[in-house]
N, C-alpha and C positions, 0 to 999 in steps of 0.2 A: 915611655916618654909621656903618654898619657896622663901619666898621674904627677907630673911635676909641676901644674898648676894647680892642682888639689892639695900637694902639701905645702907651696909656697903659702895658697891661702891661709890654710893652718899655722903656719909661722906668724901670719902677718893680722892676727885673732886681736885685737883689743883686750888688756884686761883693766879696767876701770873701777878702783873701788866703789864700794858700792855704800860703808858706812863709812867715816870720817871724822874726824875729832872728837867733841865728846859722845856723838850719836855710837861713836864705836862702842862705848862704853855702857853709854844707855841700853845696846841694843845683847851687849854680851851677857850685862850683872841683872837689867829689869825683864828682858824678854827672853830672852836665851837661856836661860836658866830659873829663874823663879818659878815657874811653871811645874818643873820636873821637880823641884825642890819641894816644893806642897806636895806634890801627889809622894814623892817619897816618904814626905811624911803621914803625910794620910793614910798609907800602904802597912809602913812598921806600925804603928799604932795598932790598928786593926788589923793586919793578916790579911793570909787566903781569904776569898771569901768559900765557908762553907756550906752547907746544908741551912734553909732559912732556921730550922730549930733550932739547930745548936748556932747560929748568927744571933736569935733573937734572945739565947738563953747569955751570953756575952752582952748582947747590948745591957741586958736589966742589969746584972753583974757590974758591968764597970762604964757607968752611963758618960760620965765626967771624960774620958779616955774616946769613948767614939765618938760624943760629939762635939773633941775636939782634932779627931782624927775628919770628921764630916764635915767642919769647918772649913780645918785645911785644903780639902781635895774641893770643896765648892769654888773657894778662892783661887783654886788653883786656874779655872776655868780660864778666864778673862786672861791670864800670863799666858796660857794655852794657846790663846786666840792670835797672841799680837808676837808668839814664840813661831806659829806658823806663818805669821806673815812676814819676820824675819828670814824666814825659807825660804817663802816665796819672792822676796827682792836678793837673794843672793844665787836664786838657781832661773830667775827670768830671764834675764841677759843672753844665757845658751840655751836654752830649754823653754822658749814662751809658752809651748802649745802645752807641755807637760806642767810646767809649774802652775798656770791658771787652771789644768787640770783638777792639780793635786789642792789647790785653795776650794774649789767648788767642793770635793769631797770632804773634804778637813771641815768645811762650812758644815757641811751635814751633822759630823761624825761631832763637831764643837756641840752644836744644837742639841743632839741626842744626848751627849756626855751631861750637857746641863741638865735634862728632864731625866736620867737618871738619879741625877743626886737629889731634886727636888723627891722624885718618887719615893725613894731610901728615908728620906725626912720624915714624910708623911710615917712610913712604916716603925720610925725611931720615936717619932712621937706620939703612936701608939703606946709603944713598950712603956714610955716616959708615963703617959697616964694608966699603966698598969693594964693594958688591953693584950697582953701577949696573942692570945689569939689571932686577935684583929689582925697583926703584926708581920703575925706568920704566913696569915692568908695572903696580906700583899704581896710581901716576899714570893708566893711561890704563883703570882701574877696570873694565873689558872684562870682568871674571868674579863681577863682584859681583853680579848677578842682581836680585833683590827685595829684599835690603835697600838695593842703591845706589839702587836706584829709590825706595826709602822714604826715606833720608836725603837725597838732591838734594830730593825733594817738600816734606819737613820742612820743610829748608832757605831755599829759593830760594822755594816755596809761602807759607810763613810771612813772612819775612822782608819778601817783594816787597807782599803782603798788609796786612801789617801797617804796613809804612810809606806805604802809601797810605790803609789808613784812620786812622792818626793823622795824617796830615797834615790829612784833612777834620774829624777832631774839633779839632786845634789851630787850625784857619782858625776855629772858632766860637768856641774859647775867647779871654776878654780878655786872659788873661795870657803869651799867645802873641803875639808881634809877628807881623804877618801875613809879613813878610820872609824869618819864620825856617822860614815854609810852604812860600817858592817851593824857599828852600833843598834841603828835604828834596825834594823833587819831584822839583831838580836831579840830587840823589843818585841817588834811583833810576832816574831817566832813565838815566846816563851810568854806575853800575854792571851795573845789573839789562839794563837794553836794549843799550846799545854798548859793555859789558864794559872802560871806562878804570878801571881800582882806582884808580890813583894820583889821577886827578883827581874820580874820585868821594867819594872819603875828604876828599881837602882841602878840596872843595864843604863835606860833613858836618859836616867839622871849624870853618868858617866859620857857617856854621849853627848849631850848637852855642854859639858863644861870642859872636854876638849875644842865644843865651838866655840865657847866663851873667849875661852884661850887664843883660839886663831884671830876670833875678831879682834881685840884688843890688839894682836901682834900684825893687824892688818895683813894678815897671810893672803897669799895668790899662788898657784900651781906657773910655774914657766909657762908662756905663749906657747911653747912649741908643742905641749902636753895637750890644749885645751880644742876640742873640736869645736866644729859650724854650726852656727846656731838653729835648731829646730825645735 
């Protein structure tokens, strides 16, 4: 008998959209996706990343190709930024403590992501003024001391962080297809752990445009599905 006003409560859950007319739209095709879309492209273009010699013997080779592949994934940034804050107002509602969580780390991991590609620049346009050397020593960051050590942590701290706990705020929220959870999982598995970019990204990117889909179609999981908010 105990627990029969624990599940009425759960019956009686509010589900309240959260994007609406054309913002549904906005939030599906500009932020929900363009994001994943850059970096896919940025990914096929360029590949794994391999050993900086054989990266920097590609870059001189086919200069046109990475940095237009460096473009992409730079641009990608800023979709990135406003793709997790779409997360964050669809998993806030059940999940406040977690999804402000998961923005604080995504903040970081946003931060680092950028001064990665800034730092790859510098390295590509070594190559570009014919410095291969130079190029290679960035690459293999040997002398950056305490701040490599603070931008890898930002980075890869944040990022790894933060896409594991939006994936647990998104498994609670209704406006999340739970599909779109294993997805991200995926990602991080096969980025973060066995370092495949190329098929980590298109994982993402799959990911992403089943959310697309739901927002557009204004999807909600039934009230009776959705737990109490914490």
């Amino acid at each position: 008998m105990a627990t029969l006003p624990m599940e009425h409560s759960r019956r009686l859950v509010s589900v309240v959209p959260v994007f609406t007319g054309t913002g549904r739209w906005l939030a599906a095709v500009v932020v929900a996706v363009a994001g994943p879309v850059l970096q896919a492209i940025e990914f096929a273009l360029e590949g794994d990343a391999g050993e900086p010699v054989a990266r920097v013997a590609d870059w001189a080779a086919n200069p046109a190709r990475i940095g237009l592949a460096m473009a992409s994934g730079f641009l990608a940034v800023p979709f990135l930024i406003c793709g997790v804050a779409v997360l964050v107002a669809l998993t806030r509602q059940h999940s406040r403590r977690l999804a402000w969580l998961a923005a604080t780390f995504m903040t970081f991991g946003m931060a680092g992501l950028a001064a990665v590609h800034g730092y790859e620049m510098a390295a590509y346009g070594l190559v570009q003024s014919g410095n291969q050397t130079a190029a290679i020593a960035v690459l293999n960051g040997d002398t950056l001391g305490v701040p490599g050590a603070v931008l890898l942590l930002t980075f890869f701290g944040g990022a790894a962080l933060g896409t594991i706990t939006l994936a647990v705020a998104a498994w609670r929220s209704p406006f999340v297809p739970r599909i779109v959870v294993v997805f991200m999982l995926a990602f991080a598995a096969l980025d973060f752990a066995a370092g495949y970019g190329v098929a980590s990204h298109l994982v993402n990117l799959a990911g992403f445009v089943i959310l697309a889909g739901a927002l557009v179609r204004g999807y909600s999981r039934r009230e009776s599905q959705v737990g109490l908010p914490g």
